[in-house]
C-alpha positions as CSV (number, residue, x, y, z in Angstrom):
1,X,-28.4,-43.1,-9.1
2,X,-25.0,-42.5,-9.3
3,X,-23.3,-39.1,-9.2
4,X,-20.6,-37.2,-11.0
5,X,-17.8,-37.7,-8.2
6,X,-14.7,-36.1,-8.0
7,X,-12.1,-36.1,-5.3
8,X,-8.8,-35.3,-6.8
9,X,-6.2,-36.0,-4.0
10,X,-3.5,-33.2,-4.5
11,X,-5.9,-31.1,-5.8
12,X,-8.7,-31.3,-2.6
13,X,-7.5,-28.8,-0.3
14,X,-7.2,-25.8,-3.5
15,X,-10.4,-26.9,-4.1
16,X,-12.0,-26.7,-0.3
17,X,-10.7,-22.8,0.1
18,X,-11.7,-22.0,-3.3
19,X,-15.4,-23.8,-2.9
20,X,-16.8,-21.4,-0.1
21,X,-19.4,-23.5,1.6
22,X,-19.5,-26.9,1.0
23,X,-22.3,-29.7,1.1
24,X,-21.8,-31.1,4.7
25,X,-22.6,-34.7,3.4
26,X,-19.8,-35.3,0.6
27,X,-17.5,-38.1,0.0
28,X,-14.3,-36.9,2.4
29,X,-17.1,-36.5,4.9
30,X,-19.7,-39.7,4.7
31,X,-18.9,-43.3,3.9
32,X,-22.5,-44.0,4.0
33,X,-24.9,-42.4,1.7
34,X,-25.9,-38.8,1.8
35,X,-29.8,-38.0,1.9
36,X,-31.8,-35.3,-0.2
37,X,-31.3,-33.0,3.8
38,X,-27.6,-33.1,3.1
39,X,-27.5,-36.4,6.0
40,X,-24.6,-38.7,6.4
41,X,-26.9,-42.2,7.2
42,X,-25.5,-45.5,7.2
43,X,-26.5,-46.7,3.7
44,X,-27.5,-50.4,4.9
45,X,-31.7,-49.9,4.7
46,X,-33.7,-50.7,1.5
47,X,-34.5,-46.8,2.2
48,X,-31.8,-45.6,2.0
49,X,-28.9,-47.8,0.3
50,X,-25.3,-46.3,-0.9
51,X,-21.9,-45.9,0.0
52,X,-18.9,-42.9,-0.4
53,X,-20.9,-40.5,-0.2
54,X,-23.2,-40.7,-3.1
55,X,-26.8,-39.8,-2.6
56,X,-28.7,-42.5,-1.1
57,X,-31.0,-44.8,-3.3
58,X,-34.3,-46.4,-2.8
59,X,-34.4,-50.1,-3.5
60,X,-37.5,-51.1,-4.8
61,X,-40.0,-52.9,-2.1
62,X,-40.2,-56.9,-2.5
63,X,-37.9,-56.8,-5.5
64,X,-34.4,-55.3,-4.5
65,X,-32.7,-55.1,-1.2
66,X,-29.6,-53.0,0.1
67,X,-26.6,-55.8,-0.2
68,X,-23.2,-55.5,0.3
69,X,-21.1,-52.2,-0.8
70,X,-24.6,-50.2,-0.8
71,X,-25.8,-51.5,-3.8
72,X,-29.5,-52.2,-4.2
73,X,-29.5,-56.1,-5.4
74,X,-31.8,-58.9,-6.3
75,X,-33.9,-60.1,-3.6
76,X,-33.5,-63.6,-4.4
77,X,-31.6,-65.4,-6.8
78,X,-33.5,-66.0,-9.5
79,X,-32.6,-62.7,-11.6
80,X,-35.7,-62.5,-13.3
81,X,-38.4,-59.4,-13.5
82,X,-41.5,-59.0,-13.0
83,X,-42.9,-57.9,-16.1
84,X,-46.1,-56.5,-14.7
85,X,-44.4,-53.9,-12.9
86,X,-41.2,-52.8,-15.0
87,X,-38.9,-53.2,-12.3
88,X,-36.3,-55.9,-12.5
89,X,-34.4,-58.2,-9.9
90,X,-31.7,-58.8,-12.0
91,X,-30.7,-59.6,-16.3
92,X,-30.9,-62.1,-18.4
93,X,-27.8,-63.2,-20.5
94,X,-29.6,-63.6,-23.4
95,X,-28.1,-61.9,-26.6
96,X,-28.5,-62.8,-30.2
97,X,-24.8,-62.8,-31.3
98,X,-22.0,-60.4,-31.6
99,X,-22.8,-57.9,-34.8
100,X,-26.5,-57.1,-36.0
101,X,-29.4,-56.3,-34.3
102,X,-29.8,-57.1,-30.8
103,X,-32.1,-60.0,-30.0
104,X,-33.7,-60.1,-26.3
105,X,-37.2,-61.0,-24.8
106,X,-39.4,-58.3,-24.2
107,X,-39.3,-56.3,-21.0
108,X,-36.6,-58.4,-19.6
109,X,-33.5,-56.7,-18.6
110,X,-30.4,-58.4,-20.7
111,X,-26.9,-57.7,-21.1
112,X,-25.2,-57.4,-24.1
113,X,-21.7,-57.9,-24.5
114,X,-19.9,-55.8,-26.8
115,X,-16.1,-57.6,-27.1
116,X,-14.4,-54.9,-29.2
117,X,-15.3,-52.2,-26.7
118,X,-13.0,-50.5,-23.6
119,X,-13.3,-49.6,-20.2
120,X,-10.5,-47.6,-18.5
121,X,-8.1,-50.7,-18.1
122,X,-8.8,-52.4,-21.6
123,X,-11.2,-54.8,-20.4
124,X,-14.5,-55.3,-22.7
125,X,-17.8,-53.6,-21.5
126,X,-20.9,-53.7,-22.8
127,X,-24.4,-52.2,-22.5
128,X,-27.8,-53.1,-21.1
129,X,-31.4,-52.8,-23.2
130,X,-34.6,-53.7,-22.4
131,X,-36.8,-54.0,-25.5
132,X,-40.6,-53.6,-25.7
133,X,-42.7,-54.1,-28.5
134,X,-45.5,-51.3,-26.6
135,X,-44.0,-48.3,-29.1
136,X,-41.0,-47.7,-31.9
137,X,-39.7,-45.1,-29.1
138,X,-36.4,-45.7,-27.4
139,X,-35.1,-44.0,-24.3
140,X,-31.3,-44.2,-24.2
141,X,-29.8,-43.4,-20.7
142,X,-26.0,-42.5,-20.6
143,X,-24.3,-43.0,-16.9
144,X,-22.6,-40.6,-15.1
145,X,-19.4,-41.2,-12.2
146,X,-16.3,-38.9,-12.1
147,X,-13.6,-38.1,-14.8
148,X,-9.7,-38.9,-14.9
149,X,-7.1,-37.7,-16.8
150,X,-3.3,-38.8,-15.5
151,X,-1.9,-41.0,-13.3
152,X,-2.9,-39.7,-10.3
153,X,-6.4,-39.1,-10.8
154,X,-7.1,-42.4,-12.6
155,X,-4.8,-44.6,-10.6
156,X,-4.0,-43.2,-7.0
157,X,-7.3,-41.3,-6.7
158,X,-9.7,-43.7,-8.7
159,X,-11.6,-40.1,-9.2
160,X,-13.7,-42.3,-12.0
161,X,-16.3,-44.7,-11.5
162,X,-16.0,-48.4,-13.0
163,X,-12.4,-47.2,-14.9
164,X,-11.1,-51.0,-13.8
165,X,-14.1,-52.6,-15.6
166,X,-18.0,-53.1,-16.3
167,X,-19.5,-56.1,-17.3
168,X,-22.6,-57.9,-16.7
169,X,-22.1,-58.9,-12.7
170,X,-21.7,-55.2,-12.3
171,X,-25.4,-54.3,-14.2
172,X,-27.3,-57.4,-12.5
173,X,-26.7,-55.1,-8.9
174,X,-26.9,-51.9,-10.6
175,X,-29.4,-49.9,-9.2
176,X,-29.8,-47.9,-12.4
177,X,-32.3,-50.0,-13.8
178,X,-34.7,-49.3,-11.1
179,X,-34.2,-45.2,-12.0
180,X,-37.2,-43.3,-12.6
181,X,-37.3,-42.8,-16.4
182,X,-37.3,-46.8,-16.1
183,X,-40.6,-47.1,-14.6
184,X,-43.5,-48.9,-16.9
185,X,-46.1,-48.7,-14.4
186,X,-45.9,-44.8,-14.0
187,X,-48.4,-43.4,-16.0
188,X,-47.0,-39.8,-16.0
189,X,-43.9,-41.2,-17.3
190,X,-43.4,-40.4,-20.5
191,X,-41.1,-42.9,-21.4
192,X,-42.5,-46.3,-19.8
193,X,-43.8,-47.2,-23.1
194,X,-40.3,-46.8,-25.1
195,X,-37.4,-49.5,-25.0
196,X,-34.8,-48.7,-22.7
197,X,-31.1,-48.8,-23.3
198,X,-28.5,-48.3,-20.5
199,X,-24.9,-46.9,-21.6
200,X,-22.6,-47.6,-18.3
201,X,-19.8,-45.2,-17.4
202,X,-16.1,-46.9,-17.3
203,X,-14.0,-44.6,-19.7
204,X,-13.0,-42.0,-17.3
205,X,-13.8,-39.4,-20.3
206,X,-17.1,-38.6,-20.6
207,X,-18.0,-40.9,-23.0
208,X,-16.2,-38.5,-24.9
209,X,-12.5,-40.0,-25.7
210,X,-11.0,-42.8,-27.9
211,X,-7.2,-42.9,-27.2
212,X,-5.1,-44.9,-25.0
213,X,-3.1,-42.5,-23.0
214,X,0.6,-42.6,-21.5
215,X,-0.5,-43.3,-18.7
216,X,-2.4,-46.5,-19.8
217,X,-5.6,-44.9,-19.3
218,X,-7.9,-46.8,-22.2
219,X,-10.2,-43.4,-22.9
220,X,-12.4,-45.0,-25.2
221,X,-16.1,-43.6,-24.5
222,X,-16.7,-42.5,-28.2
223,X,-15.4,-45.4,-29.5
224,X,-17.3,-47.5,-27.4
225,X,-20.7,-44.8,-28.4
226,X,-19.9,-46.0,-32.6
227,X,-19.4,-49.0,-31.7
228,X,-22.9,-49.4,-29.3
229,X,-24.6,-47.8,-32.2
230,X,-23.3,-50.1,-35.2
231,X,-25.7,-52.3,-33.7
232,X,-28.6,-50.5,-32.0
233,X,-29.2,-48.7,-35.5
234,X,-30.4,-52.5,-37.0
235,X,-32.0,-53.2,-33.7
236,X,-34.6,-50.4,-34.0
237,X,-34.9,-49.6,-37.5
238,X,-38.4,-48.5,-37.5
239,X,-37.6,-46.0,-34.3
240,X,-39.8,-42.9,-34.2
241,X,-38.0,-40.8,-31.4
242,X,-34.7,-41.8,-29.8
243,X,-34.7,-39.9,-26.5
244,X,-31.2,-39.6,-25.3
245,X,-30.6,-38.5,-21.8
246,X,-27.8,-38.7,-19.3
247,X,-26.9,-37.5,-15.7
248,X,-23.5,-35.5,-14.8
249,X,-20.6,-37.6,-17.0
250,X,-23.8,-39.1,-18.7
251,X,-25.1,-35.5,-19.3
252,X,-22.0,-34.1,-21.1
253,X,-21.9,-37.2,-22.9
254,X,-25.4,-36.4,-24.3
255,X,-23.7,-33.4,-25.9
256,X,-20.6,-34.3,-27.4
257,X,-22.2,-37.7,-28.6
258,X,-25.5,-36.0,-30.1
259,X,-23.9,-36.1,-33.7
260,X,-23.2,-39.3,-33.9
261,X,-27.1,-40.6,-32.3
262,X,-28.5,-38.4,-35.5
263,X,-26.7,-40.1,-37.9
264,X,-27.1,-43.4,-36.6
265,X,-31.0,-42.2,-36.4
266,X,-31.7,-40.4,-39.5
267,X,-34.9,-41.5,-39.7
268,X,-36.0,-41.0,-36.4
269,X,-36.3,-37.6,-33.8
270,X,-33.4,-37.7,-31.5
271,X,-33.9,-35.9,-28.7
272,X,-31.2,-34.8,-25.4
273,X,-31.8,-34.1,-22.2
274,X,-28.9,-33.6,-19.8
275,X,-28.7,-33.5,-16.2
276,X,-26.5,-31.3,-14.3
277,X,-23.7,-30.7,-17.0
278,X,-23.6,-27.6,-18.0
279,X,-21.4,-26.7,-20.4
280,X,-19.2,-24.1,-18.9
281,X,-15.3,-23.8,-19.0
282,X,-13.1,-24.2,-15.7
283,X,-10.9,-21.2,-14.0
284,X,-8.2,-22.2,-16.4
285,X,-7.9,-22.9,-20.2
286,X,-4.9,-25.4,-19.5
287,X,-7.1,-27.4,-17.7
288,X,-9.5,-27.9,-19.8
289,X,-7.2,-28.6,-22.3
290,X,-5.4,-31.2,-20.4
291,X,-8.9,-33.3,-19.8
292,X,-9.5,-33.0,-23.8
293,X,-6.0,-33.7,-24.7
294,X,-6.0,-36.9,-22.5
295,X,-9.0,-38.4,-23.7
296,X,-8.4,-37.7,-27.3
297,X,-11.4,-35.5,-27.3
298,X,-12.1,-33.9,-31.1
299,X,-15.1,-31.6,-31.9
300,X,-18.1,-32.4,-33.4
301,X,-18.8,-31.7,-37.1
302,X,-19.1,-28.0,-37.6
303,X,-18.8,-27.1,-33.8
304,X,-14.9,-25.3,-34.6
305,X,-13.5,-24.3,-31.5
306,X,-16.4,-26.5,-28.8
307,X,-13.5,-28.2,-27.7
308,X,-11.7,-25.1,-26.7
309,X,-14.8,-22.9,-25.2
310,X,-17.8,-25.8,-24.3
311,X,-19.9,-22.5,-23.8
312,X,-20.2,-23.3,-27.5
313,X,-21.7,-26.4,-27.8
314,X,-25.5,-26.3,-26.8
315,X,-26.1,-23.2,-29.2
316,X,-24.3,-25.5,-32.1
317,X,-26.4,-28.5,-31.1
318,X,-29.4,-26.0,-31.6
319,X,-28.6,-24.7,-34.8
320,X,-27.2,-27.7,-36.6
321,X,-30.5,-29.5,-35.5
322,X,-32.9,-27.1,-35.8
323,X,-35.9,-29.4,-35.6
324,X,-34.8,-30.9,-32.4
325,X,-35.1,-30.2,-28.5
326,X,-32.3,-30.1,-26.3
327,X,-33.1,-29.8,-22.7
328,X,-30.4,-28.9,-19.9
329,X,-31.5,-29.7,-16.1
330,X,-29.3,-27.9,-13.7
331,X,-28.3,-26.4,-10.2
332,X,-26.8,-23.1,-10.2
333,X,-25.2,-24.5,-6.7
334,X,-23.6,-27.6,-7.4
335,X,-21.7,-29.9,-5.2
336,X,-19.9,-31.8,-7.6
337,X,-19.5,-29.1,-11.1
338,X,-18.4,-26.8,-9.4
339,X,-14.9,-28.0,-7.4
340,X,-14.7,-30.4,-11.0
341,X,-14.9,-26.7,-12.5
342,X,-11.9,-25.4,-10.0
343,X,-14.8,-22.8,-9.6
344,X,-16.2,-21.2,-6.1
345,X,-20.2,-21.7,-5.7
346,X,-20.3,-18.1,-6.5
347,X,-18.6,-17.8,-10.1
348,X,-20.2,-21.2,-10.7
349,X,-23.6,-19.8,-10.1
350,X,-22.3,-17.1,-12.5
351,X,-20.9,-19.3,-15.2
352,X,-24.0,-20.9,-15.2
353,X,-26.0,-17.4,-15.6
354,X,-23.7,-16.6,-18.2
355,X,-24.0,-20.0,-20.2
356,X,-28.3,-19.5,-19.8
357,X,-28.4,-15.9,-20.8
358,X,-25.7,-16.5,-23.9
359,X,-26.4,-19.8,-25.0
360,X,-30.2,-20.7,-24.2
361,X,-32.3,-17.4,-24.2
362,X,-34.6,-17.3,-27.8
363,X,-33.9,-20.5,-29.0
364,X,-37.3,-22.4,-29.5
365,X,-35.6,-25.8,-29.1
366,X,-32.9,-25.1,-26.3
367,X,-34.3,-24.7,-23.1
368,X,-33.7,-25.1,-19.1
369,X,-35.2,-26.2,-16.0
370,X,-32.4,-24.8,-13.4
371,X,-33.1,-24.9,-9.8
372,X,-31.4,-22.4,-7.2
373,X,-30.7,-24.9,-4.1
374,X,-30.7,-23.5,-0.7
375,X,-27.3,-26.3,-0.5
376,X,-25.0,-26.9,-3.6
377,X,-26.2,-30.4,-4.9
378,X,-25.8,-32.6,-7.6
379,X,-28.0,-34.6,-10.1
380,X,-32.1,-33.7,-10.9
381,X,-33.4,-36.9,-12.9
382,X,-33.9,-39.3,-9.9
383,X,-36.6,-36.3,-9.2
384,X,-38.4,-36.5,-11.8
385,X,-41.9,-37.0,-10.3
386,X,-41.2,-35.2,-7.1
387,X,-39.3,-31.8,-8.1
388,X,-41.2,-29.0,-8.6
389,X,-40.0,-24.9,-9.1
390,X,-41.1,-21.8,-8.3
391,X,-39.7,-18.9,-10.4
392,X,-39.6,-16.0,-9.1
393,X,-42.5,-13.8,-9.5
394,X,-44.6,-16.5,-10.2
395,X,-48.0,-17.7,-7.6
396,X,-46.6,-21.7,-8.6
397,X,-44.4,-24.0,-9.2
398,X,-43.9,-25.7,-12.6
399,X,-42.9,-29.6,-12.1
400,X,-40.4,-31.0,-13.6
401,X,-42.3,-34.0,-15.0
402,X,-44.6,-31.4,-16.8
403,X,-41.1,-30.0,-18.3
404,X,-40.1,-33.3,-19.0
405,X,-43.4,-34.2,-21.0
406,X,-43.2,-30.9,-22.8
407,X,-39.5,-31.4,-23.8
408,X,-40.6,-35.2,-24.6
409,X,-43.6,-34.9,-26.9
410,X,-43.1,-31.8,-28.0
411,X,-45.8,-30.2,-26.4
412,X,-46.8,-26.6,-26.2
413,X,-46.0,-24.4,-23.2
414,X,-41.5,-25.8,-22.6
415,X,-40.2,-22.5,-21.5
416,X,-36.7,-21.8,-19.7
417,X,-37.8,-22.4,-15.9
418,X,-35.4,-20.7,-13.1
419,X,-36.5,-20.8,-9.3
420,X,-36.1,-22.4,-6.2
């Protein structure tokens, strides 16, 4: 799974001194892959497969291997999957037409090319689905890698993932489609059952923008969100509960896209879940004014002033949409928010606080799993299955697949969980 990366060239040595302790495995430090230890390892083993410094992936046994530029890839070349197990070896490029519903074969992974949509240098992208007739449920998965917001950050420091272009070669290697949430074989999954869409990340913006900058930046996430929707809305009409979930870029793009998911949706439950984006405001105002104003960021309906003060937005999201869940996974430590924040460890770890204790505390249908790491790290949702905390006080751990299924089905028992 891909992280929220950021190295910001001029920027990098304010951000060192202002960091405190760092994660020894990081991107300046490891052109491998770093491990869940905080190791530096090659990245060239189906174990452990990656590249600049992002955490390592697993490629799945007899179906992917680790290929060149730490990508887990199709074993062979036939770029088929194996229905029986859920995980794929590659997409079809099957797609019923340009406007309408989306037409695929079931549990296959296919490509869908949107023309009128933008990644960072103009060039069309599209997104990936994987359609099952097993449930009207749809998982919707939003990908996270970096942010850019001038010349030197989008051009000289390529501080965003994909911002020169996404297509379909790009998905057939994508480990993403192997991720967890994914998995149709899992029986604690929640989601194995749902269809699966796959937003990539190539905006630079948080799927948040829709502008072409000075610059030539082409910050078109929430364009590219309407126009995604204009035809996933015909292709599950009959959808029950649309859960929408993303990791770091992915996760804020849960937030500021919600809205626009509901009305698309009106007939179905649409449900976030974001991992590791908290929504907390950097050191300085002008900052986060210059991301916004770049990427031609607006706030949502009735959220007056989120765009100034994004403390603001998960209370909103609870109160506009009262019969909802929104569910925030987070590290109180992270590797990535934080220096992104301009924030030492320490007044990120208060931020967060401050953003749980304001924003999250009483509300029925906003709630946290936060996890207070040992080492500053970045990203929960690959974890699902394995990650379990202890809150303080308590004699054991709540998992966060237990968490997940509450948040998911609406079960009783999803509380705020804080612990290591």
């Amino acid at each position: 799974m891909r992280v929220f990366v950021l190295v910001i060239s001029v920027f990098s040595l304010l951000l060192t001194t202002a960091c405190g302790t760092r994660s020894r495995c990081r991107p300046d430090t490891c052109t491998g892959c770093c491990t869940q230890d905080d190791q530096c390892v090659a990245g060239t083993s189906n174990a452990q497969c990656g590249n600049g410094g992002n955490f390592c992936d697993v490629c799945p046994a007899g179906v992917q291997v680790c290929g060149v530029g730490g990508r887990c890839q199709a074993s062979t070349v036939t770029m088929m999957m194996d229905a029986g197990t859920g995980q794929d070896a590659g997409v079809t490029a099957m797609d019923g037409g340009t406007q309408g519903a989306i037409t695929a074969p079931n549990e296959v992974w296919t490509w869908v090319d949107f023309p009128g949509s933008e990644c960072g240098n103009g060039s069309p992208t599209g997104i990936g689905v994987n359609l099952s007739n097993r449930s009207s449920d749809v998982i919707v998965f939003m990908q996270g890698g970096g942010a850019c917001w001038n010349q030197l950050t989008c051009y000289t420091v390529r501080s965003a993932s994909d911002f020169d272009g996404y297509g379909g070669a790009k998905f057939a290697n994508d480990s993403i489609k192997s991720q967890v949430a994914f998995n149709r074989t899992n029986v604690n999954n929640p989601f194995r059952n749902a269809s699966f869409v796959f937003i990539p990340y190539c905006t630079g913006d948080v799927h948040s923008g829709d502008t072409v900058a000075s610059y030539g930046g082409h910050h078109k996430g929430a364009a590219n969100v309407r126009a995604f929707l204009a035809r996933l809305a015909p292709t599950f009409p009959g959808a029950r509960q649309i859960w929408l979930t993303g990791t770091s870029a992915g996760g804020f793009g849960v937030q500021l896209n919600y809205h626009r998911f509901a009305e698309a949706f009106p007939q179905a439950e649409v449900h976030g879940l974001s991992d590791s984006a908290q929504m907390i405001n950097p050191t300085q105002a002008s900052l986060l004014a210059e991301w916004l104003d770049a990427w031609g960021v607006t706030d949502p309906p009735g959220c007056t002033g989120c765009t100034q003060n994004f403390n603001l937005v998960p209370s909103w999201l609870a109160r506009t949409y009262p019969n909802r869940r929104f569910g925030l996974l987070a590290y109180s430590r992270d590797s990535v928010l934080a220096p992104f924040f301009s924030l030492a460890q320490p007044d990120f770890e208060l931020a967060t606080t401050k953003l749980l204790t304001e924003q999250y505390q009483g509300k029925s249908n906003l709630k946290y799993y936060v996890v207070d790491p040992a080492t500053p790290t970045h990203v929960m949702l690959n974890q699902l299955f394995t990650r379990s905390v202890v809150p303080a006080g308590a004699d054991a751990g709540v998992t966060l697949s237990s968490w997940a299924q509450q948040w998911a089905n609406g079960t009783a028992g999803w509380e705020n969980v804080r612990g290591q």
